[in-house]
Every structure is written in structure tokens, then in C-alpha cells.
N, C-alpha and C positions, 0 to 999 in steps of 0.2 A: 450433591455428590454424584460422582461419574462411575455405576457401576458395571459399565458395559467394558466388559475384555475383550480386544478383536481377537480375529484366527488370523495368525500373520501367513496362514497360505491364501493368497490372491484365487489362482484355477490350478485346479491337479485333471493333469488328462494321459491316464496310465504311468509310464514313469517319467512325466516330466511334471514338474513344480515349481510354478512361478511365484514369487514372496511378493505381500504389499513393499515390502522393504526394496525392492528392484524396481516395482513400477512405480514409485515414489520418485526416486534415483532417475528413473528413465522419462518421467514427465517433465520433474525438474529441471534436466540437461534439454528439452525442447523448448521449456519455456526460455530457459539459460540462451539459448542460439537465438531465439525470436529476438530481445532485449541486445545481444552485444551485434544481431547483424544491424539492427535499426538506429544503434548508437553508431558504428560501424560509417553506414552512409550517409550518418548526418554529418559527420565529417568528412567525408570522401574519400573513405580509405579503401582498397582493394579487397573487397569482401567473397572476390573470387580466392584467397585463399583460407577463408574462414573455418571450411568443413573438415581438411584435413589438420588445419590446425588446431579444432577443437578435440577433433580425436586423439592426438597428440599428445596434449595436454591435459584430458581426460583421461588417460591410462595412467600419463608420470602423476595426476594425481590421485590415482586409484593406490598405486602402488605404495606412493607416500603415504597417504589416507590410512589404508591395511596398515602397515611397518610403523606407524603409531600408536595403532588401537591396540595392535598385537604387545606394542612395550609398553602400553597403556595396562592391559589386563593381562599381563603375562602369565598371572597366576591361572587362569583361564586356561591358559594355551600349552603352559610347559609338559603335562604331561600328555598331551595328544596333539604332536608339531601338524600329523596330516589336516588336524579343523583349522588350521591356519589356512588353506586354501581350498579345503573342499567344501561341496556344497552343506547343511542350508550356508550362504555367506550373506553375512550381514559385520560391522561395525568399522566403521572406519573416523578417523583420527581429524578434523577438519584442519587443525593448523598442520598435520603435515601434507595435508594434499593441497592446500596452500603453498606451501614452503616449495615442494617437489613442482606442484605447479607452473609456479612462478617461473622457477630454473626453466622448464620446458619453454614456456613462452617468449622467455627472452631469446634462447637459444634460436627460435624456429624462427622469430619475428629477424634475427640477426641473419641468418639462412636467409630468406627474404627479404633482406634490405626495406624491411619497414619500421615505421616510427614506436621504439617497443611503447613509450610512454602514452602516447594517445591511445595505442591499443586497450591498455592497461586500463586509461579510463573507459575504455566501451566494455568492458569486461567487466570491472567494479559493480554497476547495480547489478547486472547478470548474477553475481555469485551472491548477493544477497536472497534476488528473485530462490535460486536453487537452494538458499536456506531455507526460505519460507514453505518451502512445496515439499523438500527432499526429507528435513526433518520429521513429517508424517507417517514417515517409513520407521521414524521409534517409537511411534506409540504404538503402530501393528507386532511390533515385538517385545511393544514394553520394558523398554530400558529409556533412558536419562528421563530421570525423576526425582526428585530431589526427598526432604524428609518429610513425614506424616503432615496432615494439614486437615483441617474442620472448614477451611473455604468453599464455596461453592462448588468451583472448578477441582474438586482434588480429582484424581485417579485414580482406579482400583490395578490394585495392580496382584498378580497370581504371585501364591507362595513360592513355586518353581523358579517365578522370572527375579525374585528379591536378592539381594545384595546381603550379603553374611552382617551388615548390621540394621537390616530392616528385617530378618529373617522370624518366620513365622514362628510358633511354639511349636513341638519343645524344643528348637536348635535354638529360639531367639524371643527375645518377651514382645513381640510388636503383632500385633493383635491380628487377626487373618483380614477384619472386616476395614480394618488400615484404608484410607487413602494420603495422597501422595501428590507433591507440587507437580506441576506437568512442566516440566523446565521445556522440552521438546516443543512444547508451546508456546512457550516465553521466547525463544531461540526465533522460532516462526515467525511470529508476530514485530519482532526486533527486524527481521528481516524484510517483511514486507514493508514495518516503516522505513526502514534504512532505503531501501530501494527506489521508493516514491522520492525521497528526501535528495539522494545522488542525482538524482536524474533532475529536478526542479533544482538542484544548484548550478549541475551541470548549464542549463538552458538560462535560468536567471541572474544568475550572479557573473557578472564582468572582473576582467582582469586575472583570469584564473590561467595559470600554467600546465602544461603537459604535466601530467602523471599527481595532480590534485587531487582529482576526486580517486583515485586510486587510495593513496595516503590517508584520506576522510572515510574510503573504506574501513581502512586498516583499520583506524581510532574507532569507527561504530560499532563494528563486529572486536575489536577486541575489548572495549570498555562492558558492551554486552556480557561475554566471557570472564569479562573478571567481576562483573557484579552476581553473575551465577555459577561461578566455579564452587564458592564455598557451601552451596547447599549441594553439592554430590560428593558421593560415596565412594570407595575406592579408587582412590584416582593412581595417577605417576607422581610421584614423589620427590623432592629434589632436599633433601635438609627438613622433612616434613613440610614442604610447600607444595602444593598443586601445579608442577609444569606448566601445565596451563594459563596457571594465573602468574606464574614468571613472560609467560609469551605476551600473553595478553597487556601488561602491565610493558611490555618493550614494545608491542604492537603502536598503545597507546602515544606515548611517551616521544618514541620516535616519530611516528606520524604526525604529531602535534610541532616536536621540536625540526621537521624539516619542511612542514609548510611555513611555521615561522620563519625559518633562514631564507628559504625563496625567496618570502614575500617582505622584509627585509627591506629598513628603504636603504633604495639605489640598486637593488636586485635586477630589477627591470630594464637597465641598463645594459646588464648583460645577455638578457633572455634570450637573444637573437645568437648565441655563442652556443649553439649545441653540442653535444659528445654526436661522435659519427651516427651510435647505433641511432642516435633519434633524426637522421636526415636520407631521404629518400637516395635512389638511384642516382638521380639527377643533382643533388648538392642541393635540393630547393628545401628549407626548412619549414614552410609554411605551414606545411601538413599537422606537425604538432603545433600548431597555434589554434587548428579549426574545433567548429563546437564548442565556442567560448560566447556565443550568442543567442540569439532565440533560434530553433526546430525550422529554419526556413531552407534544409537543404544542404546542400556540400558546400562548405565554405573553403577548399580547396582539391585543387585535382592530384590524385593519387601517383606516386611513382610509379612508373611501369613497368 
């Protein structure tokens, strides 16, 4: 058992306070850049707009992110609207800053006349990498945890940070000395697989279309989701269903039923038939076709 509880302040230097839950966050999104610029190039895409695009894209999914957590825990929030964005901030919603994401991406890649789908795939493993890394930012504040556990790995988790039904005596019968699934872990560790696994499809597997491994995201990270939704506590609710596991469960579903339609025989015949947003300046579609091979380099020249 895990009886160590961090301090979720990283450095306090007079009144400024930085939370592990940011520097989490903020390694994450560097590691996140390293992974989507290197996918990026191995296809040859114009990686000079990468950095204002990540920024971009990283606020509209900050903001989604929040604007979920927020209708996640509203019970949380409703009577003091100002912790909705004052400091300490921590908790945000991953399928909506997906969701908000997304919208951001396509729009900016459309600004840019670039290929949104290949992007999509350079992004893919990235946003797992920023599972695996950013997720460590919940266990410095000790949230997503799932119920009681006598496992090796459980987690101690403080009476303060418990969930109205893991609550200590005498609000709740669960014991102080309690540990606790480390979903936040599981989450991680999904993600570090996930990301190995995208990238070695990416590079080994042939015949693979723009915006694949995208789609194979979706299914990893949402089948993830819906195998660990049902061990957390207060969630969002939809008809007593976990939101989540309604997303998760279309994440899947979808992702699986539009790589089947692609790939489709007599699919292939059309592949060369692209929607605009996925052809360069030039009308040359090549560009989504590149990165379907082994790591040997730009397998097409970028629109300019």
C-alpha cells in the first residue's frame, strides 16, 4: 500500500504558487510538441506553423477542458462561481478539450490550407504522450481514484480530498486508513501504451489512410474510458449514466465503424478523391498519403 500523500504545491516564493497539477500540464504539452513536431516531419508537413497552432489549440482546449469539469462537478462550483476560474486551478474535463480541441484544429489547419487529417495523425500519439505525463498532476491533488482496494498499488488518499461516498467517519463509514484504485494511474499507463502502439502502427502497418491513426486514438483512449468510468464517483449523469461512458462508448464505436467503411473493399479506389480541406495550396493531395511507411524522412513536400 501507498501511504504517501504529496503536497500538491510544486515552489511557493512569496505570493506566487506553482501546483505539481501545472507542472504536470506544462511538461506534458512539451513532451506533446516533441512527438506531433517529429511526426510532423516525417511526413513533410510545414512544421513552421506548429507553435502557434499548438497554442491555439491548447487554450480552445483549456477552455473546453474547464466548461466540462465545471458541468462535471457542478455541485462543486455552484455556490462559489468565482473558483471556477480563480486560482488554486486544477480539474479539467479530457473529452471536452478534445471535443473543443478538435473544432480549434480543423479550423486553424483550414486558415492554413493544410492537410487537417494527417495533422490529426501527428497529433494522435502526442495526446496520449500528454495522458501519460499530465495525469500525474491527479495524484499531487488527489482526485480520480476509484473505490477502496487491498492491492498492492492502492492510494492513500486525505479525508479532506474524498468524495461524499468514500467519506471519512463520522460524515461516511469508510475507514481513514482506506486506500484507493489509482485510476490516474491506469489512465497513464493506457497512455503510455497507447502512444508506443500509434506510432509503431503508424510506421509498420501499410495501407493506412489520412486520419487512421487519429480514429485508433479515439477507440484506445475511449475503450480506456469506458473500462474505468464505472469505478469513479460522482460523475455527470445523463438517465443515471456516466457521460463519459456515453462518449466513450461513441468514441469507440464510431472510430471502429469509420475505419471499417474506409477500409471497405473498393475503398481504395476512391482514396485519391479528397474533401478540399485535406489538399494543399497547390491541389497536390499527396501530402495526406505520406507517413504510411517506415521513419525514413518526408515522404512528401509540404504546400507552401
Amino acid at each position: 500500500m501507498i501511504d504517501w500523500t504529496p503536497d500538491p504545491i510544486a515552489i511557493s516564493i512569496g505570493p506566487v504558487t506553482i501546483f505539481w497539477y501545472g507542472v504536470m500540464y506544462a511538461v506534458g504539452l512539451a513532451a506533446t510538441f516533441f512527438v506531433i513536431e517529429r511526426e510532423a516531419r516525417r511526413r513533410g508537413l510545414d512544421t513552421g506553423i506548429l507553435v502557434n497552432g499548438m497554442i491555439i489549440v491548447a487554450v480552445a482546449a483549456l477552455i473546453g477542458g474547464r466548461l466540462y469539469h465545471v458541468i462535471d462537478q457542478w455541485d462543486r462550483y455552484k455556490d462559489d462561481l468565482a473558483s471556477i476560474v480563480l486560482p488554486p486551478y486544477s480539474g479539467l474535463g479530457v473529452y471536452g478539450g478534445i471535443i473543443t480541441g478538435v473544432i480549434a484544429a480543423y479550423l486553424y489547419a483550414r486558415w492554413k490550407r493544410q492537410p487537417f487529417l494527417t495533422w490529426a495523425d501527428c497529433v494522435a500519439p502526442g495526446l496520449l504522450v500528454m495522458q501519460a505525463i499530465a495525469r500525474w498532476g491527479n495524484f499531487f491533488n488527489q482526485e480520480l481514484y476509484g473505490p477502496p482496494t487491498d492491492l498492492p498499488w492502492g492510494i492513500a488518499i486525505e479525508c479532506a480530498n474524498r468524495t461524499a461516498m468514500y467519506a471519512c467517519p463520522p460524515l461516511g463509514d469508510t475507514p481513514v486508513d482506506a486506500h484507493f484504485h489509482p485510476l490516474f494511474l491506469y489512465e497513464s499507463i493506457s497512455g503510455a501504451i497507447g502512444a508506443v502502439v500509434l506510432l509503431l502502427v503508424a510506421r509498420r502497418v501499410r495501407g493506412l489512410r489520412p486520419g487512421d491513426i487519429f480514429l485508433l486514438f479515439l477507440v484506445w483512449y475511449g475503450a480506456t474510458r469506458f473500462l474505468l468510468e464505472p469505478l469513479r464517483s460522482n460523475n455527470w449523469t445523463f438517465y443515471d449514466i456516466p457521460v463519459a461512458s456515453l462518449i466513450s462508448a461513441a468514441f469507440v464505436l464510431g472510430g471502429l465503424a469509420l475505419l471499417a467503411w474506409r477500409h471497405r473493399p473498393g475503398a481504395a479506389a476512391g482514396a485519391a478523391h479528397l474533401p478540399d480541406a485535406e489538399v494543399g495550396e497547390t491541389g497536390d493531395a499527396a501530402a495526406d498519403g505520406a507517413g504510411e511507411g517506415p521513419d525514413e524522412g518526408p515522404a512528401a513536400t509540404p504546400p507552401a
